[in-house]
C-alpha positions in Angstrom: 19.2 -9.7 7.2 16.4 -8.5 9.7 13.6 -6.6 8.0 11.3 -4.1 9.9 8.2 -3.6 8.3 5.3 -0.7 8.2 1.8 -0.3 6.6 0.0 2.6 7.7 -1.9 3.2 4.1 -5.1 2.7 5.1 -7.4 2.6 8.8 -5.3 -0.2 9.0 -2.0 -0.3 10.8 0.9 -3.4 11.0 4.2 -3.8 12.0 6.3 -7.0 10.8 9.9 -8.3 11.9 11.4 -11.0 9.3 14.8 -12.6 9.3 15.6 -13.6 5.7 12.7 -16.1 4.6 11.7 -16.1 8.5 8.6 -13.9 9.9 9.0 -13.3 13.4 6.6 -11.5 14.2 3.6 -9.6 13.2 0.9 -7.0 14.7 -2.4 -5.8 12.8 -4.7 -3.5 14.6 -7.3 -2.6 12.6 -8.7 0.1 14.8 -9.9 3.6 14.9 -6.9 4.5 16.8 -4.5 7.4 15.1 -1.4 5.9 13.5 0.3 8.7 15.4 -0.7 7.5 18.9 -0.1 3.4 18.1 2.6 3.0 15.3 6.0 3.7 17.6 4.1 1.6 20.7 3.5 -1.1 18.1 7.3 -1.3 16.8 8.6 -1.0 20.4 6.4 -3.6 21.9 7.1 -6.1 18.5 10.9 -5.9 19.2 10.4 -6.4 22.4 8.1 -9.7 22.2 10.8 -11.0 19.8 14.1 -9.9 22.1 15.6 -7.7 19.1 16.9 -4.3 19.4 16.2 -1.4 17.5 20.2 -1.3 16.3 20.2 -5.1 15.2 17.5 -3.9 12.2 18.9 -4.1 8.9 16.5 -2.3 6.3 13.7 -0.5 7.3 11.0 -1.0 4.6 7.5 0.7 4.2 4.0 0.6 2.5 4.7 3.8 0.3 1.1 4.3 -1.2 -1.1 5.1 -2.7 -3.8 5.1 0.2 -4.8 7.6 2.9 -2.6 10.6 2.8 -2.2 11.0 6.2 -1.5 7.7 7.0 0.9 7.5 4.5 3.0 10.7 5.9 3.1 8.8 9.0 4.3 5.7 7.7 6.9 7.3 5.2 8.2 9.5 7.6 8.5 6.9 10.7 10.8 5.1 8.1 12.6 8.0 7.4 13.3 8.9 11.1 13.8 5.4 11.7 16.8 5.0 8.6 18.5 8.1 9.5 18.7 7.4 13.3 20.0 4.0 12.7 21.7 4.6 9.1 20.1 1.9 7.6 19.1 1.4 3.7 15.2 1.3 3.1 12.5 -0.1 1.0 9.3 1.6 -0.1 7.1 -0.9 -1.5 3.6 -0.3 -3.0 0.5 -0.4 -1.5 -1.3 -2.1 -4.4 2.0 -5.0 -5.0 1.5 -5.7 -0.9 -2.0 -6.2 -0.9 -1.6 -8.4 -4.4 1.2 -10.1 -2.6 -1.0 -11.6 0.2 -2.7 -13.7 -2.2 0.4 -16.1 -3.0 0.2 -18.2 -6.0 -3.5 -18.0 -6.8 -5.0 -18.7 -10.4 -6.5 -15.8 -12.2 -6.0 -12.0 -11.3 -5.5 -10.6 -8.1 -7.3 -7.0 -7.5 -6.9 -4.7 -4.9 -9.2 -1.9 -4.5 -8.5 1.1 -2.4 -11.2 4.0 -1.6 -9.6 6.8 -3.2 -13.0 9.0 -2.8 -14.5 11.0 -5.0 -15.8 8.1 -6.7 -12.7 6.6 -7.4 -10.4 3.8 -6.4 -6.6 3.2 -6.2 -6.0 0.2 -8.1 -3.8 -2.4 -10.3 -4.2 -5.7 -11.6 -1.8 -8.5 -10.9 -1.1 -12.4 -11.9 1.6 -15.0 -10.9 3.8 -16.6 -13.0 5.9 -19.3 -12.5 6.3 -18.0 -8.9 7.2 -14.1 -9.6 4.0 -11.8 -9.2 3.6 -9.6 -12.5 1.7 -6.1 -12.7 -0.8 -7.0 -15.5 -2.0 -3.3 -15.1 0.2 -0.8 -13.4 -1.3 1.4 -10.3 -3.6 3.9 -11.0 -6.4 5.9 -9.6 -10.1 5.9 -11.6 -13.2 5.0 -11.2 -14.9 1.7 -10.7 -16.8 1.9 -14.0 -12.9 3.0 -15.7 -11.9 -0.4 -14.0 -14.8 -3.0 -14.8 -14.6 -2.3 -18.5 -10.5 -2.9 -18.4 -11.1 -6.2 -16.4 -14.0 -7.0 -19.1 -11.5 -8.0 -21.5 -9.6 -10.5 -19.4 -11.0 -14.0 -19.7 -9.9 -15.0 -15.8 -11.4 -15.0 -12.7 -10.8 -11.6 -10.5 -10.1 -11.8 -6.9 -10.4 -8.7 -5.1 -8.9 -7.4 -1.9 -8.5 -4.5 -0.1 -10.6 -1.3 1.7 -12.6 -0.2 -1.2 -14.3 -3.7 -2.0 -17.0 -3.6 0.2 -18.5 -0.3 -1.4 -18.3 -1.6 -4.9 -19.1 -5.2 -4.5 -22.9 -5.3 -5.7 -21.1 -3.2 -9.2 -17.9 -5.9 -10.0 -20.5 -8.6 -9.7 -23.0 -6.9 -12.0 -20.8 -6.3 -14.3 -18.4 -9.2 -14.1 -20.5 -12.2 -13.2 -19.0 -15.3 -11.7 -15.6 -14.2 -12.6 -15.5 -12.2 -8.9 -14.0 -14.3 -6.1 -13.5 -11.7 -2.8 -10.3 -12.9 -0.6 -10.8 -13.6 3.0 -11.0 -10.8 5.2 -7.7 -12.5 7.3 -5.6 -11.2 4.5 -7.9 -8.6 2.3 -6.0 -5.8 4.3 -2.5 -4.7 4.5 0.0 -6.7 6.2 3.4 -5.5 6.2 5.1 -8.9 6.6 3.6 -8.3 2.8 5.7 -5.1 2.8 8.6 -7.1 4.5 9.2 -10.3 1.8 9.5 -7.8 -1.1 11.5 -5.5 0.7 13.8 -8.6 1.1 13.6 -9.6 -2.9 14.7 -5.9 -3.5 17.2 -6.5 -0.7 18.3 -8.9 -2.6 18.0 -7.6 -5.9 20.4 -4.6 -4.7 17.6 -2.4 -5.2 17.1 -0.6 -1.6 17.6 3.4 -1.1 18.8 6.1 1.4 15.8 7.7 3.1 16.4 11.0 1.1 14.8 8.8 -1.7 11.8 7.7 0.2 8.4 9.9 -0.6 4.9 8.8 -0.5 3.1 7.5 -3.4 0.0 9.3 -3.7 -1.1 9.1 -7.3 -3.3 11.8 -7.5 -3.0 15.6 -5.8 -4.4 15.8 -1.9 -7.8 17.9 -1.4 -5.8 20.5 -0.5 -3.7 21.1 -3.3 -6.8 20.4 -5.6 -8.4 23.7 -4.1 -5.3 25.7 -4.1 -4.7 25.0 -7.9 -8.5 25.5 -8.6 -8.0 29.1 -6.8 -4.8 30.0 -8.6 -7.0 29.1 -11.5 -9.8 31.5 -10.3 -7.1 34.1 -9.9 -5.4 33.3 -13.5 -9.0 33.6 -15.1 -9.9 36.7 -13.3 -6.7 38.3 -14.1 -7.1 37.7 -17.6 -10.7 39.2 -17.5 -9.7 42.1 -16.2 -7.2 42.6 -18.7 
C-alpha cells in the first residue's frame, strides 16, 4: 500500500510517501512561501526523487485540522482533487493526533499547542499505552489559562509541541513547574509522514473514505463567519426594536 501524505495546517508545509511500514520519502519547508505556490511542486518533485508515479498511489491522506484556515482548504482540497483524479480512498487525520504522534512512545503527556488567535489555542492531550496513542482530552479550542488548570490535575510530566508553544512558554512553566518538557524543534511541527502511519492504521483498520467525506476540521467559526453572524445579530436586534 503506498501512502501520499499532506500537512498544510500551519506556516508549515510537508509532503510524505510511505510504503506500508516504509517512509520513502519526506519534504518539510517551513517557509513563508504560499501553500498554493509550493504544495503541487513539492508532491511532483517527491515522486519524482523516489521513481513513483502519481497512478501507483494508493490512499491519499491529509492533515484535516484544526489549524490555519487557509492552509487547511488547500490541503483538504489538494486531497480531494488528488482522490477524485485518481479514484483513490482517503484519510483525513487530525492535526492535534499528528503532531502527538511525532513523539513516539514517550512517558507522560504529549501536548500540542496550535495558535488559534484571539487568545486561544487548538489543543488536546495525549499518552501512550502499551504502544497505541490515546486522546486523554479530545481537541478543542480555548484558552491557555482554560488549558493549564485542566493539565493541573494530572500528576505527569507535559511535553509540548507545536506552533503556539513559543508564545505561551513563560505561562505553562509558571503555572506547571518542572512538569513542562518542550520537544525538539526537528519534530515540534507537522510532519505528514505523521499524517501518513495513521492514515495506514486506518488503512488497515478499514476506516478510509471517498473524498465527498473529506472536510476541514476547523473547530471554531472563521473571522469571517464570526462577523456575518454578529451582523445578522445586529439586524435581528434592530428588527426587534423597531418592532
Amino acid at each position: 500500500m503506498l501512502i501520499l501524505a499532506l500537512d498544510t495546517s500551519s506556516i508549515v508545509a510537508s509532503v510524505a510517501l510511505m510504503e506500508e511500514d516504509k517512509l520513502i520519502g519526506e519534504y518539510i519547508i517551513n517557509h513563508e512561501k504560499t501553500h498554493s505556490q509550493k504544495l503541487m511542486p513539492m508532491i511532483d518533485a517527491l515522486l519524482s526523487d523516489c521513481e513513483r508515479k502519481l497512478e501507483e498511489i494508493d490512499v491519499i491522506a491529509v492533515a484535516e485540522g484544526p489549524g490555519s484556515f487557509t492552509g487547511l482548504r488547500i490541503g483538504v482540497a489538494t486531497a480531494k482533487a488528488l482522490a477524485h483524479g485518481l479514484d483513490r480512498p482517503v484519510a483525513g487525520i487530525s492535526t492535534l493526533d499528528g503532531l502527538a504522534f511525532n513523539m513516539p512512545y514517550c512517558e507522560g503527556l504529549i501536548c500540542p499547542i496550535l495558535d488559534a488567535r484571539r487568545s486561544q489555542v487548538y489543543t488536546a492531550v495525549y499518552k501512550w499505552d502499551d504502544g497505541v496513542l490515546n486522546r486523554v482530552l479530545e481537541p478543542m479550542a480555548l484558552s491557555i489559562e482554560e488549558l493549564t488548570e485542566q493539565l493541573k490535575n494530572r500528576p505527569e510530566k507535559i511535553v509540548f509541541l507545536g506552533d503556539g508553544v513559543k508564545a505561551n512558554e513563560s505561562f505553562l512553566k509558571d503555572q506547571l513547574g518542572n512538569r513542562v518538557l518542550l520537544a525538539p524543534q526537528t519534530v515540534a511541527m507537522q510532519r505528514a509522514s505523521s499524517v501518513a502511519a495513521l492514515a495506514l492504521q486506518k488503512a488497515r483498520a478499514g476506516q478510509l473514505d471517498n473524498f465527498y467525506g473529506l472536510t476541514p476540521e476547523y473547530l471554531r467559526k472563521s473571522e469571517a463567519e464570526r462577523q456575518y453572524d454578529e451582523k445578522m445579530k445586529r439586524c435581528d436586534q434592530d428588527g426587534g426594536t423597531q418592532g
